[in-house]
N, C-alpha and C positions, 0 to 999 in steps of 0.2 A: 693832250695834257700840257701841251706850249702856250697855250691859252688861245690862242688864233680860232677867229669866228668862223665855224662850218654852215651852217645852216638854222634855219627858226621855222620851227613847224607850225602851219598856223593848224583851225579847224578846232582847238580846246579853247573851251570856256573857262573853265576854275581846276585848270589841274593842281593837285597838289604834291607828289612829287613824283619819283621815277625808282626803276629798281629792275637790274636787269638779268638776263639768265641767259646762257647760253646763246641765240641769238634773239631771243627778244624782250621786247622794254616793256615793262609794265606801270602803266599814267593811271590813278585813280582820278575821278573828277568830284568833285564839291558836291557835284548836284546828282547823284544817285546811277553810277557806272562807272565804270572800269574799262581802261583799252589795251588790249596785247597788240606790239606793234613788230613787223621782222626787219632785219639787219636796214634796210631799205630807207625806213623811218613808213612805210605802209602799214594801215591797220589789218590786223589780220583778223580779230574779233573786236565787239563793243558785247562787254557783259553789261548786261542792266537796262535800265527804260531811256532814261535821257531825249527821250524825242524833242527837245530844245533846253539845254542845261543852262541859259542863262536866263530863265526865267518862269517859263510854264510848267516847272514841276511843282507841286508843292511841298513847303518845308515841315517835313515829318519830325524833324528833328525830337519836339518835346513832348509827341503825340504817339507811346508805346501800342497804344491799343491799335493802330493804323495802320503798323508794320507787315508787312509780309516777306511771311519766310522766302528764300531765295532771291529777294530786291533787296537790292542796294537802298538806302535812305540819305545818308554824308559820307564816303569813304572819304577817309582823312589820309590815310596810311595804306601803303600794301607793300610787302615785300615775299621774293620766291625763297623757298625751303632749298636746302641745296639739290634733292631730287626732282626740284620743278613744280611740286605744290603753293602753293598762293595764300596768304594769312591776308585777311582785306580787314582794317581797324576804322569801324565809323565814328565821327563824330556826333555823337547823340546824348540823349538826357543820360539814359543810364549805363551807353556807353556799350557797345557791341563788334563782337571777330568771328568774321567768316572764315572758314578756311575749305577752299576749292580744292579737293585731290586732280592731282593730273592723270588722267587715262589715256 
C-alpha cells in the first residue's frame, strides 16, 4: 500500500481486473476465462477455453444463439461472495452473470 513496485505477472492477455478472497486472486480474461491464482501469484485453476486469448477464439460477443452454458464468452467482471462463491459478469450483447458456488 506504499506504492513500491512488487512484481508484474506476465502470461495474461486481456485481463480485466482482480478481486481477491482469502488467499486467492481472481483475473477474469476478455477473451473467454477466468484464473484463480494462490498467495504465490501461481495459477491454481484456468476456468473456461482460452487455448490462445489473444486471438484464436472467436468473438461471441453478439452471437446469443452460439453460447454455451458453462463457457465463458467476455468476462468483464468477477468478484468473490464473502463465503468464497464467484459472480463472473460478461460482457456481451444482452449481457450475462455466472455464478460458480464453491464446494
Amino acid at each position: 500500500m506504499d506504492g513500491r513496485y512488487l512484481e508484474t505477472l506476465s502470461g495474461f492477455g486481456l485481463p480485466a481486473n482482480i478481486d481477491t478472497w482469502q488467499n486467492l486472486m481472481l483475473v477474469p480474461e476478455l477473451k473467454a476465462c477466468v484464473f484463480l491464482l494462490n498467495e504465490k501469484n501461481q495459477v491454481v485453476v484456468r476456468l473456461g477455453l482460452a487455448a490462445d486469448w489473444l486471438g484464436q477464439i472467436k468473438d461471441l460477443r453478439g452471437q446469443p444463439d452460439e453460447w454455451v452454458d458453462g463457457q465463458f464468452v467476455h468476462p468483464h467482471d468477477a468478484c468473490f461472495c464473502p463465503n468464497g462463491d464467484i459472480f463472473v459478469a460478461e460482457w456481451v450483447a444482452t449481457g450475462r452473470v455466472t455464478k460458480l458456488v464453491r464446494v
